[in-house]
C-alpha positions in Angstrom: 85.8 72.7 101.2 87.5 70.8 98.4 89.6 72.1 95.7 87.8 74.0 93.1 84.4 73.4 94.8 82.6 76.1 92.9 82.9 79.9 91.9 82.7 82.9 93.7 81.2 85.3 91.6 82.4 89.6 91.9 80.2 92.0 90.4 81.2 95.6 90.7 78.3 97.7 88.6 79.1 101.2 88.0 76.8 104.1 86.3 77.6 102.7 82.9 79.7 99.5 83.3 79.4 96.1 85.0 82.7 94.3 85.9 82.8 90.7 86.5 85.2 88.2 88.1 84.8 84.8 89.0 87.5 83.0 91.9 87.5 79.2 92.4 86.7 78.2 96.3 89.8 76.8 97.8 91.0 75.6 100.7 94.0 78.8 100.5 91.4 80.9 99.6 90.1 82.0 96.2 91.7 81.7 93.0 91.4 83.8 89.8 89.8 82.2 87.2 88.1 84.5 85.0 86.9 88.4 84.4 85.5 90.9 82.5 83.2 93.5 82.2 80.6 95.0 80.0 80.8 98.5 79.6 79.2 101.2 77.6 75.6 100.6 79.0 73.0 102.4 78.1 75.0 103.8 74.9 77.2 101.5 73.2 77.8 98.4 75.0 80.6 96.0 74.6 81.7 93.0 76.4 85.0 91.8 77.3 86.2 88.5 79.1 89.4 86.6 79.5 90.6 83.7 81.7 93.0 84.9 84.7 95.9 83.4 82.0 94.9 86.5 79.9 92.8 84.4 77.1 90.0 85.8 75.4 86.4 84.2 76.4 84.2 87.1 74.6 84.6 90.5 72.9 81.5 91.4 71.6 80.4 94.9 70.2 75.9 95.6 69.6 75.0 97.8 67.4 71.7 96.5 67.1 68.3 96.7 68.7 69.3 93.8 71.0 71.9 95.4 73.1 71.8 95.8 76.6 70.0 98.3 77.8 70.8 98.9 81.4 72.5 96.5 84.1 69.9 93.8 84.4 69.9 92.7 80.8 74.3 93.5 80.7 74.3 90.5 83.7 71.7 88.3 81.8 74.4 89.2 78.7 77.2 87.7 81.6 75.0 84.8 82.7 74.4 83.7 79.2 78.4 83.3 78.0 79.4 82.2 82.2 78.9 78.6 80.6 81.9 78.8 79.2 84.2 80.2 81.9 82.4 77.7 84.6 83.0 74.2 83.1 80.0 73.1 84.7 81.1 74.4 88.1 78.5 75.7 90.2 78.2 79.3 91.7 78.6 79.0 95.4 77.9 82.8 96.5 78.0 86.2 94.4 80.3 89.6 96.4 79.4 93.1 95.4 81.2 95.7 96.0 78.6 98.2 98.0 80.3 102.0 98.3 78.5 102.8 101.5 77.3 101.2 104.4 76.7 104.1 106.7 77.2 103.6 110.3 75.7 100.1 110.6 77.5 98.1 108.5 81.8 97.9 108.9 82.1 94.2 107.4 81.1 92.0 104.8 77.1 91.6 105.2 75.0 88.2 103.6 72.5 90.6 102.1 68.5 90.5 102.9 65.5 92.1 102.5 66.4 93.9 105.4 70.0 94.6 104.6 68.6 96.4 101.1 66.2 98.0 102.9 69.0 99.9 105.1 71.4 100.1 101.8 68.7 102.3 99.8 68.5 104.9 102.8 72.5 105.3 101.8 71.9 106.2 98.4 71.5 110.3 99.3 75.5 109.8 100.4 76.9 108.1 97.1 74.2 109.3 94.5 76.9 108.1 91.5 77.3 104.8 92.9 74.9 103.3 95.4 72.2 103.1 93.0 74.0 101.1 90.4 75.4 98.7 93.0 71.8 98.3 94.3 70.6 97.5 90.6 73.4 94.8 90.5 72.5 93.3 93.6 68.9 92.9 92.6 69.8 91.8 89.1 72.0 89.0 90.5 68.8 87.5 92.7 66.8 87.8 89.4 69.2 85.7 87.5 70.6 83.4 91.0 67.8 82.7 92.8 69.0 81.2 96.3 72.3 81.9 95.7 74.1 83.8 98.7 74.9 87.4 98.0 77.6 89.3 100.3 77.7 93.0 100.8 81.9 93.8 100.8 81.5 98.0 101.8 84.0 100.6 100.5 83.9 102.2 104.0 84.1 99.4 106.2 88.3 99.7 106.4 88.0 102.8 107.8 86.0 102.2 111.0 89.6 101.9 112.9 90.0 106.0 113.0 89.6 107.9 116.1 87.0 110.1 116.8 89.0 112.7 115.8 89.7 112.0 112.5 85.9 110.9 111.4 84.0 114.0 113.3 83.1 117.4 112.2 83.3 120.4 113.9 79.6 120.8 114.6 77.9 120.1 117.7 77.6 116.1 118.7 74.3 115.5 118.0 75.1 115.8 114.3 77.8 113.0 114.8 75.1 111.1 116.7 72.6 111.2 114.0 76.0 109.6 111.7 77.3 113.0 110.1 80.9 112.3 110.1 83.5 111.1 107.8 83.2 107.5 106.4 86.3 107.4 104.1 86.0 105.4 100.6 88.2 103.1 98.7 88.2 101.1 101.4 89.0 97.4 99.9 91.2 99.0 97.8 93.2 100.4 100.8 92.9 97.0 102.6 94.1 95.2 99.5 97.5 97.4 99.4 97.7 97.2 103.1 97.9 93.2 102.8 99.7 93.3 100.2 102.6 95.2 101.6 102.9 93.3 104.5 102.6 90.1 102.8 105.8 91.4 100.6 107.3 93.3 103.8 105.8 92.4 107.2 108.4 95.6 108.5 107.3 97.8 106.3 103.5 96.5 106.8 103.5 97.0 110.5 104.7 101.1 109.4 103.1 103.7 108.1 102.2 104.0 104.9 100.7 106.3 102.7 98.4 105.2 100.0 97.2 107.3 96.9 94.5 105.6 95.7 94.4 108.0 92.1 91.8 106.8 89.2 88.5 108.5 88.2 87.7 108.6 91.8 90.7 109.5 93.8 91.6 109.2 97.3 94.6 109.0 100.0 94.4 107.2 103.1 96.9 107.2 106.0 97.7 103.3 107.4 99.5 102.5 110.3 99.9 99.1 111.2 97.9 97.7 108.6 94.8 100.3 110.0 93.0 103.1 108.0 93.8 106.3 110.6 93.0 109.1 108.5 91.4 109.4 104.8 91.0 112.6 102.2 87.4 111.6 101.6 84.5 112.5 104.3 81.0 112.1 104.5 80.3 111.4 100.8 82.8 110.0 98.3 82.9 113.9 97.0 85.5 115.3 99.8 89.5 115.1 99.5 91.4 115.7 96.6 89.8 116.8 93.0 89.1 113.7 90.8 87.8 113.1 87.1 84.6 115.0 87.3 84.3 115.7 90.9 85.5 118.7 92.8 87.0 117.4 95.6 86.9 119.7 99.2 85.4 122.7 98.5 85.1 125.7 100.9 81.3 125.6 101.8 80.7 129.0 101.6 80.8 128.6 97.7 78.2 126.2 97.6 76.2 128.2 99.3 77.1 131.2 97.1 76.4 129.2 94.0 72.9 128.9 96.1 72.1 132.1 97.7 73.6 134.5 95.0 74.0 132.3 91.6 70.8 131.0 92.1 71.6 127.7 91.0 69.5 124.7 92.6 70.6 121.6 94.8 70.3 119.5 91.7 72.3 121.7 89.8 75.0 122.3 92.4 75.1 118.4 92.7 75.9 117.9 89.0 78.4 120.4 88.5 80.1 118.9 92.2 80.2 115.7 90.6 79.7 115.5 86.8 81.1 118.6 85.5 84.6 119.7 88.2 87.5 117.9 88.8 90.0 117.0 86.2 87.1 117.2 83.1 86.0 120.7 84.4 89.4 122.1 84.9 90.6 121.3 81.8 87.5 121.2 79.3 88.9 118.3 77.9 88.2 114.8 79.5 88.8 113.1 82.8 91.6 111.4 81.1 94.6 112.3 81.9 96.4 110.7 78.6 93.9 112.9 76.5 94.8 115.8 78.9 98.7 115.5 78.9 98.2 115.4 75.1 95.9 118.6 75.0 98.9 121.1 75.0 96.7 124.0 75.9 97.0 126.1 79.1 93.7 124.7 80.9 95.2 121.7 80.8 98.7 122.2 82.5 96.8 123.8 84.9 94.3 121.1 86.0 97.4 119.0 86.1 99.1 121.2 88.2 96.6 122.0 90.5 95.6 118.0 90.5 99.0 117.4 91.3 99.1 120.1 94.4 96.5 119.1 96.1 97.6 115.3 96.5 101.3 116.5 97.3 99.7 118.6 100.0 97.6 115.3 101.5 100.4 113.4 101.1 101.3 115.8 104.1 98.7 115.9 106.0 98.4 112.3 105.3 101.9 111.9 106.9 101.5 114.3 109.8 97.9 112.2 111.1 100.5 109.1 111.6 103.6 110.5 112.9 105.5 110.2 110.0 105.8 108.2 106.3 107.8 105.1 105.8 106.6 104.3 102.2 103.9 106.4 99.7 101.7 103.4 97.4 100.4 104.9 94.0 98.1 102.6 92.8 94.3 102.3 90.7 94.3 103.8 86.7 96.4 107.3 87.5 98.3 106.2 90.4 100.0 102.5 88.4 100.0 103.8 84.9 100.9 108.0 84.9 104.2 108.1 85.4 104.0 111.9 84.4 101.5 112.2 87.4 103.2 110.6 89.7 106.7 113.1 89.1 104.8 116.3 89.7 103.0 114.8 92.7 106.6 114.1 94.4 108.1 116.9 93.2 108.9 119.1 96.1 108.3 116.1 98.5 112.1 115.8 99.5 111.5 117.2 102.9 109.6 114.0 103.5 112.6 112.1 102.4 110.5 111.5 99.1 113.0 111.7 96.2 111.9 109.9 92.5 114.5 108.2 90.7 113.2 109.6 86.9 114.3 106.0 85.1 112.3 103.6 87.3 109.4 106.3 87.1 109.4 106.2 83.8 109.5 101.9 83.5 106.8 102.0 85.9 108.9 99.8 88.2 107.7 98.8 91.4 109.4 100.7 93.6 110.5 104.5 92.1 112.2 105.7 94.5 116.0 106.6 94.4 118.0 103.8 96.0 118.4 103.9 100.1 115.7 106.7 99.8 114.4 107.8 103.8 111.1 106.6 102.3 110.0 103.8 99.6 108.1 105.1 96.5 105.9 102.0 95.0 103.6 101.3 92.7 101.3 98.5 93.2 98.2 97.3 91.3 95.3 96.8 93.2 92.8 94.4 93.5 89.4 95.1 94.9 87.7 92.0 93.3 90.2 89.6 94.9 89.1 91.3 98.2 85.9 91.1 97.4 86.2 87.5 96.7 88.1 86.8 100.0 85.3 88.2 102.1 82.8 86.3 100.1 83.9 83.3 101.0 84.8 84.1 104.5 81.2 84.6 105.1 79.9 81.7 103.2 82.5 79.1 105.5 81.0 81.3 108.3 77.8 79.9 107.2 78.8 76.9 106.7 
């Protein structure tokens, strides 16, 4: 493949948003050329687009009747102002990020009829995502016809655990009918993974512990660059409390809320995942910049509990691998709260955790004191450049 053959495209659609990245095919892989991402759909949309240099290619509010109305008509918006980010270049295959791909599917997937057909039966275990990357998926053969499209799952990282770590404690034939814990974030996790050993093949071959903390929230446990234990389960509800979700929750409440509140499924499901979490606790927002600036007492305590619960992960986390060598914050909490990030470690000395407040506060990339037992970094991740890498490793697969 020559030098700037064509463009991998990235679409990552979400319940409300579609994000966009394009990567020039070269021989080293792909290269960042362009991304963006319209958001606000369905209510006020807005697009956004800039070259990987940081220019602007579009910022466009509607406020019209000719505004996007769900994700189709957002990626004929995208298709419609590519010309000018492509240069004439064609689109050699389109990546998606997919959230779940069940017990079938642990790697990049060309997508087919069949392929869908199994995706939609996955929908019941990621009800606030799996839809919307379905929708994108479909959109992008409306608007690419014949163009390749690659499947890149969230959970596909994680099919290294043990049975021990991805099994429940019911009786086998609930793990054989593929009840068990799946683990999310994955590309994310990968990304960091790679990255660390690129910058530190040492520390890479270790074992790190990864807090993957943004609207959805996660930690994973990686030892030698392998996903051994995860916070999130079955559905990308489990683990730690996030912006509107609950996180773990003793069962026995759900089916209290059930038996004795008589609240239905559907509206146990939208309190689980619309209405808990970081939003719920605080009654303010899932932001945690509009929730450090609350002041009242319901937020310091969705804070503090928020920050509890990944400080006790961190140690289970740690305990699943034998030990820590280095903790990774990383995605919108983990890179840019630096408040955050000190409660979370406060207390974490035992591990040989210990923050050093100025390079906290500079969001440095490594925050830990210096000659710490254990590195402290934050690293920006990448999902779309993982995305884009698979992409293409399946279209040179097929030639």
């Amino acid at each position: 493949m020559s030098p700037d053959a064509g463009i991998v495209l990235v679409l990552n659609a979400g319940s409300s948003s579609l994000k966009f990245a394009g990567f020039a095919a070269t021989p080293a892989g792909p290269r960042p050329r362009f991304a963006g991402q319209v958001e606000g759909i369905g209510a006020a949309p807005r697009l956004v687009a800039k070259t990987a240099a940081g220019e602007g290619i579009a910022d466009h509010r509607w406020d019209g009747g000719d505004a996007p109305a769900n994700h189709a008509e957002a990626l004929g918006v995208i298709v419609r102002g590519l010309d000018k980010a492509l240069h004439g270049e064609p689109i050699l295959g389109i990546g998606h990020r997919v959230v779940h791909g069940g017990t079938d599917f642990a790697a990049p997937m060309r997508i087919d009829d069949a392929t869908m057909a199994a995706l939609e039966t996955l929908v019941p275990l990621a009800p606030l995502h799996q839809p919307h990357n379905l929708v994108g998926i479909r959109a992008a053969a409306e608007h690419f016809p014949g163009v390749p499209q690659v499947a890149c799952f969230d959970t596909a990282f994680h099919r290294t655990q043990g049975w021990a770590a991805q099994t429940f404690a019911l009786p086998p034939r609930f793990y054989d009918a593929g009840i068990r814990r799946y683990g999310f974030h994955g590309l994310s996790y990968e990304y960091i993974a790679r990255r660390i050993a690129a910058e530190d093949p040492t520390l890479g071959a270790g074992r790190l512990v990864v807090a993957h903390l943004g609207n959805g929230a996660s930690l994973c446990a990686i030892e030698g660059g392998r996903s051994r234990a995860s916070t999130m389960g079955f559905t990308a509800l489990d683990g730690i409390p996030m912006g509107t979700r609950s996180g773990q929750i003793d069962p026995g409440v759900i089916l209290h809320m059930i038996d004795r509140l008589g609240m239905t499924t559907a509206e146990v499901t939208k309190l689980l995942y619309n209405g808990s979490g970081l939003k719920g606790m605080s009654g303010v927002s899932q932001d945690v910049r509009q929730i450090e600036a609350a002041g009242t007492e319901a937020a310091a305590h969705a804070l503090e509990h928020f920050a509890f619960r990944v400080r006790r992960e961190i140690g289970a986390m740690a305990a699943s691998i034998g030990g820590i060598d280095a903790l990774v914050f990383t995605a919108g909490i983990g890179e840019n709260a630096q408040g955050v990030r000190a409660r979370i470690c406060a207390g974490l000395e035992f591990l040989g955790i210990t923050l050093d407040a100025a390079r906290n506060a500079a969001h440095a990339a490594e925050i830990s004191v210096a000659g710490a037992a254990v590195k402290v970094l934050v690293r920006r991740t990448d999902e779309e450049g993982m995305i884009a890498g698979h992409t293409l490793g399946v279209l040179n697969r097929l030639g």
